[in-house]
N, C-alpha and C positions, 0 to 999 in steps of 0.2 A: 097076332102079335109077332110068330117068329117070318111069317112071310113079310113082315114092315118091315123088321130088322132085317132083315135078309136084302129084299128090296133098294132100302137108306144104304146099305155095305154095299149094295152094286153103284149106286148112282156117285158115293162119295168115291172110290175106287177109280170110275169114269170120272170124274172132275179132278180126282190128283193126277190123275195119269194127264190128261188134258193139259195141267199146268205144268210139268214136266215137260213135255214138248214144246210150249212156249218159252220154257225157259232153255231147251236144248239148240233151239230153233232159231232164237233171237237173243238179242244182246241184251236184253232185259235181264235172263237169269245167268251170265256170263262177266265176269269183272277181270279182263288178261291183266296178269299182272308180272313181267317177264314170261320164262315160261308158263308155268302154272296159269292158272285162274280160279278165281276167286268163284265160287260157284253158288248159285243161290237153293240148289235140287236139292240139295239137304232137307231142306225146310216141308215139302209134300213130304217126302220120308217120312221124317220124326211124327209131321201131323197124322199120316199111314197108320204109325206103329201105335200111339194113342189110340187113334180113333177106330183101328180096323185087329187092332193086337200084333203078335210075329207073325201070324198069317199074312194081312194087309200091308204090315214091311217089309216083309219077302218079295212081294209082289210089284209095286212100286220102286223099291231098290233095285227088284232086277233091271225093271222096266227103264229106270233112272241108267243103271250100268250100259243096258245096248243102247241107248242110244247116247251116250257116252262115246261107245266101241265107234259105232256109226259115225261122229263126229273124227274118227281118227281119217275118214275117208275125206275129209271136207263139204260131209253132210249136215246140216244145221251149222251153229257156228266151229268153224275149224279149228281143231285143235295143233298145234307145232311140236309140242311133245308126241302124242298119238300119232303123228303121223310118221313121226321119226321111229319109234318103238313097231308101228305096224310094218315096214319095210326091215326091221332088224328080225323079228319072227310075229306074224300074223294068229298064231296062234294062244302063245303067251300074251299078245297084245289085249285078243281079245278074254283072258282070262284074268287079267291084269284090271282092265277096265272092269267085267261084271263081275265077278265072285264077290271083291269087297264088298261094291254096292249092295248085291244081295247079302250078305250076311249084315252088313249094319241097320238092315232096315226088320232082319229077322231077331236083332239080339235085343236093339230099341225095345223092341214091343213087348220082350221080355224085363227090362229094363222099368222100362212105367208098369208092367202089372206088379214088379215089386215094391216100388215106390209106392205106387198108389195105394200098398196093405198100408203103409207107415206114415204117410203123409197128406196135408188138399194137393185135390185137382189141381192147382196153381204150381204147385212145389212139383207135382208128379210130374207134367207137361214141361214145365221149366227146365225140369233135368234130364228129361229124357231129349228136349232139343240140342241141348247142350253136349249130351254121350253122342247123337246120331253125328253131329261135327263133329267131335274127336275122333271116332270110331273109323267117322269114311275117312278123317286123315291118318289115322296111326294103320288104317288096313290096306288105302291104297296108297301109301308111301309104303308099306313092308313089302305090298306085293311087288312094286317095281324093283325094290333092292334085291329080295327074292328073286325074279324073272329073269332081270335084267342088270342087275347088279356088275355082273365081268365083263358086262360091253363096254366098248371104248366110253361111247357117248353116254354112261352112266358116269363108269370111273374119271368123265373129264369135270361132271359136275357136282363128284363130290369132290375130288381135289385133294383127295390125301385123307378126309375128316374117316372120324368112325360114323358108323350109320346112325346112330342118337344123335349126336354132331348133327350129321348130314340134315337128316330131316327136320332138326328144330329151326336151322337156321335157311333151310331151304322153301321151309313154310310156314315159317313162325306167325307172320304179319296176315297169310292167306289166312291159316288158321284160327287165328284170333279172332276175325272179323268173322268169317265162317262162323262161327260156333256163339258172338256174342248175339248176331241176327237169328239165327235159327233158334235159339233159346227163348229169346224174345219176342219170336211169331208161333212158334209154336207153342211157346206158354199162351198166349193171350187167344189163337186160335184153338186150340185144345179146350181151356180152359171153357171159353166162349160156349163150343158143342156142349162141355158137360152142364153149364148154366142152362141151355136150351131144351136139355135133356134128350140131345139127338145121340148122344152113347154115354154109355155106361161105365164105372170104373169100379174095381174090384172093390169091394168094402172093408175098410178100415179093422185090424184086428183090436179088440178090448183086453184090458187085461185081465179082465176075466173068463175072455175064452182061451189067452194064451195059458194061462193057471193049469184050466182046466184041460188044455193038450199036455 
């Protein structure tokens, strides 16, 4: 059994990472929306963090973030923000781009094992797509303010705002949509596995075993 398990974790792993490039790669998981873009990576994430736990969204978020980086180079689809950020320092650039990714795919998965003590698989999957959107937005807008915050071509696009300002109104609409799709796919594909019985979720506490702790 634990070599199946084992096994099902590599193949799922390989087929989110798979989708991830397709989405990096092509304008299917790409929606430019001025600068920014509307990104659809999220979605492998949050499924990652369900289906594989913090492990599996570590790994996929990072995986998500370089080739992110990569895209700052005009590899898969080009980025105009990335590219402007990797010519101001290359190496904040690229720190800018992975570390969020990697953390929101590691804290996701911390996220649904807790839900999943308290609530269905539906609810767990639901909100944990919905945190992995936020998360990649509220971690990679900090990092950029963070990073790159005193360069010109930050301070020309906030414009005078405070950074709460900045980033609500700087991705309000990216955000939204970000976070209402990824909820969405990933509740219904989450959800999906656990019906299938292709993984597993933390078992529900009673309250007679919370009494009893």
């Amino acid at each position: 059994m634990k070599n199946k398990s084992q096994i099902r974790a590599m193949v799922l792993t390989g087929l989110l990472m798979a989708i991830v490039v397709i989405f990096c790669t092509t304008p299917i998981g790409s929606i430019p929306v001025g600068p920014l873009v509307i990104t659809l990576n999220v979605i492998p994430v949050g499924i990652a963090a369900v289906a594989l736990g913090p492990v599996g969204g570590l790994i996929i978020g990072t995986f998500f973030g370089i080739l992110s980086f990569l895209q700052c180079f005009g590899i898969g689809v080009p980025s105009a923000m990335g590219a402007v950020l990797l010519e101001i320092n290359p190496f904040f650039a690229f720190v800018q781009r992975v570390i969020p990714r990697a953390l929101d795919g590691l804290i996701a998965g911390f996220i649904f094992r807790g839900v999943a003590k308290i609530a269905n698989s539906w609810i767990s999957c639901f909100v944990t797509g919905f945190c992995t959107a936020l998360l990649n937005t509220v971690l990679f807008m900090g990092a950029l303010v963070l990073l790159f915050g005193n360069t010109d071509y930050i301070q020309e696009l906030m414009a005078g705002k405070n950074v709460i300002v900045f980033i609500i109104t700087f991705v309000g609409v990216n955000a939204l949509v970000e976070m209402c799709t990824a909820s969405i796919f990933t509740g219904a594909v989450g959800s999906a596995l656990v019906a299938a019985k292709l993984i597993s979720i933390p078992e529900k506490k009673h309250k007679s075993q919370e009494i009893t702790e």
